[in-house]
VOVO-403154 format. One record per residue: x, y, z of N, C-alpha, C in turn; residue in three letters. Coordinates in pm, whole numbers, padded with zeros to 5 digits, always signed. Layout:
% VOVO-403154
XYZXYZXYZALA;...
//
This chain:
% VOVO-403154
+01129-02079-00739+01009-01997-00743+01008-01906-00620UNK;+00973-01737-00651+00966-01704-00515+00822-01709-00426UNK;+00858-01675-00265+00837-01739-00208+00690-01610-00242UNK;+00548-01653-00141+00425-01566-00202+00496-01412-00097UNK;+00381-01343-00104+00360-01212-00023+00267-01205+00050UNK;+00305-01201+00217+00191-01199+00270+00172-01061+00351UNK;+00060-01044+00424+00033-00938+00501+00161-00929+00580UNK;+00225-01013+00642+00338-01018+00755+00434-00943+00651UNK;+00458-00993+00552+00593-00895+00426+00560-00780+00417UNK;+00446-00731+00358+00354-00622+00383+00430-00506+00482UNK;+00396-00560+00624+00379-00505+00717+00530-00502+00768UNK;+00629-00568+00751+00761-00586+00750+00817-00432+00676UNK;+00781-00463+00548+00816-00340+00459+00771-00232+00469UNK;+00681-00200+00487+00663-00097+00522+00610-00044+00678UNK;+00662-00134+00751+00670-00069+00860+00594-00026+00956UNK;+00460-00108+00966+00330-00082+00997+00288-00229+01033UNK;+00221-00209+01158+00126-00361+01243+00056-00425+01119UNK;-00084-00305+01082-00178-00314+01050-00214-00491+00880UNK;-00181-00623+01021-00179-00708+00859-00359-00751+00870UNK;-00429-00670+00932-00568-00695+00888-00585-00644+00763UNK;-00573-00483+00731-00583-00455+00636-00482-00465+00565UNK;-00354-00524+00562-00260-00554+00425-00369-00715+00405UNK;-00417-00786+00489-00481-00891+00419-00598-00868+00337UNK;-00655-00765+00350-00760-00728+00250-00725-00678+00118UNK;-00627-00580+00146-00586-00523+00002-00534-00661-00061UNK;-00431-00751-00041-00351-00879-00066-00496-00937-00166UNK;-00636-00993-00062-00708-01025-00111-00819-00984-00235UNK;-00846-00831-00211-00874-00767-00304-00843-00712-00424UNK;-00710-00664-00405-00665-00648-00542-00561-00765-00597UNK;-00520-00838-00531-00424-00929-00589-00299-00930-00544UNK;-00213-01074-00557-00088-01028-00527-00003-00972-00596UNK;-00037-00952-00795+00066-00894-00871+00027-00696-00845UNK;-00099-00716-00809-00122-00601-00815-00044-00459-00723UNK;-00123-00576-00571-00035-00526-00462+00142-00510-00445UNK;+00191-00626-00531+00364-00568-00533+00356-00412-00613UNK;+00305-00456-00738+00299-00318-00836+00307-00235-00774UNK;+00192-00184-00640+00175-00065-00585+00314-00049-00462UNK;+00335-00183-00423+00459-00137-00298+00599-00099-00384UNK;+00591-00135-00498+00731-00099-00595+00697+00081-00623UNK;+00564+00080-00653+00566+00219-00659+00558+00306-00550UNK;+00534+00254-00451+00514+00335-00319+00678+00364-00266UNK;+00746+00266-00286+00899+00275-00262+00978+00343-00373UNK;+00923+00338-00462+01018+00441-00581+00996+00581-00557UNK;+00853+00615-00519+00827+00710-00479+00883+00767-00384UNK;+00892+00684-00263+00994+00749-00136+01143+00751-00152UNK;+01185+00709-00210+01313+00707-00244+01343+00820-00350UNK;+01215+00844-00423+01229+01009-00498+01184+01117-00419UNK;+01201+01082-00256+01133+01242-00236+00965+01213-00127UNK;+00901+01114-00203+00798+01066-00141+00679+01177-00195UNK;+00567+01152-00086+00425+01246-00137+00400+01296+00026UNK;+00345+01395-00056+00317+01516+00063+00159+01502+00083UNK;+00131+01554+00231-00005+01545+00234-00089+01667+00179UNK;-00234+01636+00184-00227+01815+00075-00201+01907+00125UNK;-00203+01927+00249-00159+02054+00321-00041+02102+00352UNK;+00055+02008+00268+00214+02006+00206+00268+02018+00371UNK;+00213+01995+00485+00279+01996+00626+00342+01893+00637UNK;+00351+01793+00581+00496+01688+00610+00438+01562+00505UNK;+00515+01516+00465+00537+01333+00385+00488+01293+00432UNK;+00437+01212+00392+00359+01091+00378+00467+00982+00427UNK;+00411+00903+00561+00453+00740+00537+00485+00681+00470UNK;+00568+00567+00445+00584+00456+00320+00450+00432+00344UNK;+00400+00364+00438+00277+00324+00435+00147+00372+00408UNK;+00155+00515+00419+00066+00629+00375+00070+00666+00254UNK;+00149+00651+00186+00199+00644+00033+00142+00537-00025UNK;+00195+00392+00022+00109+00313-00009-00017+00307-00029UNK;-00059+00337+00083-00211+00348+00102-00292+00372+00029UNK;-00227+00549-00024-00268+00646-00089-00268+00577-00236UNK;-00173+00503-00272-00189+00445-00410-00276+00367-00416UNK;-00308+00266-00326-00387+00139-00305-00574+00252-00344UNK;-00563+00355-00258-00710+00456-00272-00736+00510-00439UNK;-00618+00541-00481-00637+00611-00636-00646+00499-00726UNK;-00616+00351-00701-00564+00290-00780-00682+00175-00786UNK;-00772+00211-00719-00874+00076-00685-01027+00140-00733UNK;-01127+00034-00764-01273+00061-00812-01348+00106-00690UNK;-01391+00139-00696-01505+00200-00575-01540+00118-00457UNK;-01581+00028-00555-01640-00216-00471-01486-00214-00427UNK;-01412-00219-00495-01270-00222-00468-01221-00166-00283UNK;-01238-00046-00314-01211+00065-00170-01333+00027-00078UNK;-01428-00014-00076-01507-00041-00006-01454-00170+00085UNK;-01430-00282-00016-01421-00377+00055-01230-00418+00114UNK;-01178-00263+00093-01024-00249+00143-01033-00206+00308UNK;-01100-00098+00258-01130+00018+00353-01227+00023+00459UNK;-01277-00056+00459-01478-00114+00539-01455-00058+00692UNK;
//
C-alpha cells in the first residue's frame, strides 16, 4: 500500500516551506483530491506551465498549484484554504 501524502511531500515537491498551508488544502480538499491537482500542476509545467496574467513570467510549480487548488475549490472551500 502506498505510503499517505503529507504537507512535508507537498512541500518536497514542489518546492516550497509553506506545510501550514499544504496542511489545510491536504485537510480540506482531500488527499485524492490534492494529488489530482499536484499531477495536474506538474503536467502543466512540464507543458510549458501558466503564466501570470500579465504574461511577465510563469508561474511557480507551486503557484500553479495554488492557482489550481483557487479555481478548483467552493468558496467555504478557499476560505478555509486561504484564511
Amino acid at each position: 500500500m502506498p505510503e499517505r501524502v503529507t504537507a512535508g511531500h507537498l512541500a518536497t515537491v514542489l518546492r516550497d516551506p509553506c506545510h501550514v498551508l499544504f496542511s489545510r488544502i491536504l485537510r480540506v480538499l482531500g488527499e485524492e483530491r490534492t494529488i489530482t491537482l499536484l499531477v495536474e500542476a506538474l503536467h502543466l509545467e512540464s507543458n510549458g506551465g501558466l503564466w501570470l496574467k500579465d504574461r511577465g513570467r510563469r508561474r511557480t510549480l507551486c503557484g500553479t498549484f495554488l492557482q489550481l487548488c483557487k479555481e478548483r475549490s467552493t468558496p467555504e472551500e478557499k476560505r478555509a484554504i486561504f484564511r
